[in-house]
Kinemage of the C-alpha trace (Angstrom):
@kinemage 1
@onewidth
@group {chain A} dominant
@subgroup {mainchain}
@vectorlist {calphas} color= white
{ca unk a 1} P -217.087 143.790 -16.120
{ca unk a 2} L -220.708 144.738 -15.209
{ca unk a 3} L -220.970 147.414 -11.847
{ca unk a 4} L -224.195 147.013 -9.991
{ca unk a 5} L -225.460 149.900 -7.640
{ca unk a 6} L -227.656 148.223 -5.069
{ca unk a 7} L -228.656 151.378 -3.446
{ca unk a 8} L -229.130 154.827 -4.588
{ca unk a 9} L -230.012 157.678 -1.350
{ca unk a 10} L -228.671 157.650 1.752
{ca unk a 11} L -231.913 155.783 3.498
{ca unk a 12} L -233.493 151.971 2.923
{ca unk a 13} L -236.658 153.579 2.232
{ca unk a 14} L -235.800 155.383 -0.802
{ca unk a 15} L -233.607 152.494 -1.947
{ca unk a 16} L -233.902 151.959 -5.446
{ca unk a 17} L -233.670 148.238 -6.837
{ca unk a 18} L -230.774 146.918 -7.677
{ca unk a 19} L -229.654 147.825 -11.138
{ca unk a 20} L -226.773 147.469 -14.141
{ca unk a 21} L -224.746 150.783 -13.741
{ca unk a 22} L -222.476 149.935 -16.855
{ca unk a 23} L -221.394 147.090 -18.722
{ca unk a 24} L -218.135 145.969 -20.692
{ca unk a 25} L -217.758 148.649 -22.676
{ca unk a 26} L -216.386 150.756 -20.372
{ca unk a 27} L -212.608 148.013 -20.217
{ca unk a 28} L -212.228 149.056 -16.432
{ca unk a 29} L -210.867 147.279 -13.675
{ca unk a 30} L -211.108 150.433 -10.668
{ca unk a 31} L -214.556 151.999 -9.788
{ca unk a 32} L -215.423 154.158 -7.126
{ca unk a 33} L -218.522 155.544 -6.199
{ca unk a 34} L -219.033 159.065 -3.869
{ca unk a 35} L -222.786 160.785 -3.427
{ca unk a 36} L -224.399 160.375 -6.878
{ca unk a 37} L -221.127 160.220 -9.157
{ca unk a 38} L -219.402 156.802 -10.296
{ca unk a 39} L -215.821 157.113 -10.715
{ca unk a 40} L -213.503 154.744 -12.942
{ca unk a 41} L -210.839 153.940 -15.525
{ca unk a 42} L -211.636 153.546 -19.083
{ca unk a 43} L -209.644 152.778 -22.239
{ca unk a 44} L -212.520 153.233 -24.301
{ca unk a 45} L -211.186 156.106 -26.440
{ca unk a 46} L -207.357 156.180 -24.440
{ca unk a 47} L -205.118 153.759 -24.891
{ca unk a 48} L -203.201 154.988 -21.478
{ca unk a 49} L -206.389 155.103 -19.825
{ca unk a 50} L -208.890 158.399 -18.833
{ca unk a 51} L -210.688 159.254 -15.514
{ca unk a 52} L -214.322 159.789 -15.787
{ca unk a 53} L -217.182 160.201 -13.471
{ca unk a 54} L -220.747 159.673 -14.415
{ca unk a 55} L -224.047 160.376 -12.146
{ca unk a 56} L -225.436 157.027 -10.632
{ca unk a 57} L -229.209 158.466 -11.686
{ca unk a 58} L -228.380 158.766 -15.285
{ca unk a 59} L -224.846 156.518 -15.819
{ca unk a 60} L -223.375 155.986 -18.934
{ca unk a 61} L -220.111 156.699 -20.624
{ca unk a 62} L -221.984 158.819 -23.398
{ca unk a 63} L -222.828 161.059 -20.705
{ca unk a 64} L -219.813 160.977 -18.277
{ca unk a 65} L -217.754 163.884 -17.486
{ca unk a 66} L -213.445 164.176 -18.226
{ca unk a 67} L -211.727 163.947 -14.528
{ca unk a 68} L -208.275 163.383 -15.933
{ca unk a 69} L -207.688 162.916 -19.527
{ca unk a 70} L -205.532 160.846 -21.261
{ca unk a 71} L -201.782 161.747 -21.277
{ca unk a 72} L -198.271 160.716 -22.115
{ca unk a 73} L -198.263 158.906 -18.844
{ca unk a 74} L -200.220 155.826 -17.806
{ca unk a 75} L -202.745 156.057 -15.168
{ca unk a 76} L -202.842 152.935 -13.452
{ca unk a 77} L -205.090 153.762 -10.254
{ca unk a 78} L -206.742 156.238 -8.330
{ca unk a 79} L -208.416 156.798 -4.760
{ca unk a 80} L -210.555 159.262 -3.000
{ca unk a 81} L -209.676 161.658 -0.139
{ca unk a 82} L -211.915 164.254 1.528
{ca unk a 83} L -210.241 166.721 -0.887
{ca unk a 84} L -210.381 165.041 -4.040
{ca unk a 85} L -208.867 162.123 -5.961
{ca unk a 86} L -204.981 160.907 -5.440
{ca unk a 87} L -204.435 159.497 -9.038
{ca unk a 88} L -201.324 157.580 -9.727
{ca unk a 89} L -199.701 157.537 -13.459
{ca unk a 90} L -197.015 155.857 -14.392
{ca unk a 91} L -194.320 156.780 -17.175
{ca unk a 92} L -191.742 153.973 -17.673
{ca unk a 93} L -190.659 152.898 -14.234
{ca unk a 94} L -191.363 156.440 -12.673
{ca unk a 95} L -194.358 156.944 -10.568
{ca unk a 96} L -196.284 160.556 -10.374
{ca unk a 97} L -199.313 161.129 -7.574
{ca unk a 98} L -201.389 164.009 -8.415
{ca unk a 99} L -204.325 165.765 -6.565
{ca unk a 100} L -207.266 166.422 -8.446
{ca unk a 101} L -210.713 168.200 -7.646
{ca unk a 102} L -214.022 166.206 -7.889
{ca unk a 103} L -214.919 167.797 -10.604
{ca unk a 104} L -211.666 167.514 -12.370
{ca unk a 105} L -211.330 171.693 -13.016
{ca unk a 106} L -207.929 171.561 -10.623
{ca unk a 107} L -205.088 169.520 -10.697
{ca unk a 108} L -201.677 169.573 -8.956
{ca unk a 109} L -198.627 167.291 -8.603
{ca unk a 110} L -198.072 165.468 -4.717
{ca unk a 111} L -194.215 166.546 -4.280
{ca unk a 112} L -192.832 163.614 -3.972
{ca unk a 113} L -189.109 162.538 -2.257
{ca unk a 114} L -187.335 161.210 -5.083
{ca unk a 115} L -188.120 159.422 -8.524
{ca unk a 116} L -189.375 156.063 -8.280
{ca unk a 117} L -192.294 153.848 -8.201
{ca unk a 118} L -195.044 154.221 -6.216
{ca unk a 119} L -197.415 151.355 -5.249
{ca unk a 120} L -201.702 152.249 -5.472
{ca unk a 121} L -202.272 154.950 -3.061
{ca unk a 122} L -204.085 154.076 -0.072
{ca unk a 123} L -207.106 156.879 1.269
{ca unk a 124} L -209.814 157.512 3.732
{ca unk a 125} L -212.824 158.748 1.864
{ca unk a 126} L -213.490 160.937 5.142
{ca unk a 127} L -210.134 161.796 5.683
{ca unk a 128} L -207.527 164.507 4.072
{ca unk a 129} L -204.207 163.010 2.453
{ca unk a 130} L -203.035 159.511 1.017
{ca unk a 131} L -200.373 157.056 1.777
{ca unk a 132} L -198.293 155.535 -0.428
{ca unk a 133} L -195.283 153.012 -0.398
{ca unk a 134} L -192.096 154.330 -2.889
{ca unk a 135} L -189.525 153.001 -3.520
{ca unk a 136} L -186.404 154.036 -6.024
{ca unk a 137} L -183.467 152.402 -7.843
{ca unk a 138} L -181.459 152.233 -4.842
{ca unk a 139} L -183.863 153.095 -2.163
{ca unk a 140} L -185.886 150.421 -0.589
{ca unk a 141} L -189.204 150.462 0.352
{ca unk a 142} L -190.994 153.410 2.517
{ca unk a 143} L -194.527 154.506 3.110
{ca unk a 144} L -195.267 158.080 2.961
{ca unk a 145} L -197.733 160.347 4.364
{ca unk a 146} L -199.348 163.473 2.114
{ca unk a 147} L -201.774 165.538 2.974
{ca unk a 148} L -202.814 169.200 2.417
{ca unk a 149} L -200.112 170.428 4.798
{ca unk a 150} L -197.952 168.797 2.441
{ca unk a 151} L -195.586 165.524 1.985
{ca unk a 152} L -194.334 164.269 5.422
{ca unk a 153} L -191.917 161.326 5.308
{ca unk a 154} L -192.563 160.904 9.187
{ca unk a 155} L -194.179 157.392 8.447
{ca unk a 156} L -191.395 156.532 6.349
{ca unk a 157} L -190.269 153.493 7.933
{ca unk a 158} L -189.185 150.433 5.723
{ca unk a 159} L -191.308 148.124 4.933
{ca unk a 160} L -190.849 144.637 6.425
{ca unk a 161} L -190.661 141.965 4.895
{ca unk a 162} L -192.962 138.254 5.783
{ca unk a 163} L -189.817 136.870 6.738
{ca unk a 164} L -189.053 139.684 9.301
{ca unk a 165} L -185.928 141.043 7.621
{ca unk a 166} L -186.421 144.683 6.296
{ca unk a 167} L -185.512 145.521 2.815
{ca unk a 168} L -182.764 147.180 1.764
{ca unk a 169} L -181.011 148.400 -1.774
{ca unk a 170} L -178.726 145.017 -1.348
{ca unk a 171} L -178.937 142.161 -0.899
């Protein structure tokens, strides 16, 4: 996977040509860019995956900076928020969202409802908070709305299904 930055400043006129940010050794699949930083996934090095962030003047994993390390858990996605990053890990079939700082120095669980698996969070760059669809065992499928005033379940509606029915634990 090659990432290619076609703009670097916030006007056309100091545009710089388009240019390779990174290449294939990086094994990523998610990258997201904020100001000057490039955010992404990387095996290279973690076998459940890392969180790094490098600076779109100088990129390059030799040089990038540890958001989230590499744990017992999986992480399988992350997003950004006006506060920080949501990133999702995943340890068997439970699901953990966690809040992390830009720079990766703080780090706190979301509370979530119950144990279960949570689908990719979905943010606002400008905006505080994530949503998220969870689901358990024997709970069907709900979106739920976090932000720093805390976990509200106030969108937690369930999901509907193409067919118009809604889902539910059976069948």
């Amino acid at each position: 996977m090659f990432v290619y930055v076609p703009c670097i400043g916030n006007r056309q006129a100091i545009c710089v040509p388009e240019r390779q940010v990174y290449g294939d050794q990086f094994v990523t699949a998610t990258v997201k860019v904020r100001g000057d930083k490039l955010y992404f996934l990387t095996q290279k090095g973690a076998r459940r995956f890392r969180l790094l962030a490098t600076s779109l003047a100088q990129p390059g994993i030799a040089h990038a900076q540890v958001i989230v390390p590499e744990g017992r858990a999986v992480i399988s996605s992350f997003a950004l928020a006006r506060e920080g990053l949501y990133v999702l890990e995943r340890e068997g079939a439970t699901s953990r969202l966690l809040r992390v700082a830009e720079n990766g120095l703080h780090s706190r669980p979301v509370p979530l409802p119950f144990d279960g698996y949570i689908d990719t969070p979905v943010t606002d760059p400008r905006q505080s908070g994530a949503l998220f669809d969870m689901q358990g065992w024997v709970r069907p499928p709900r979106v739920f709305s976090y932000d720093l005033g805390g976990y509200r379940a106030g969108t937690g509606n369930p999901t509907t299904r193409p067919s118009g029915r809604r889902n539910s634990a059976t069948p």
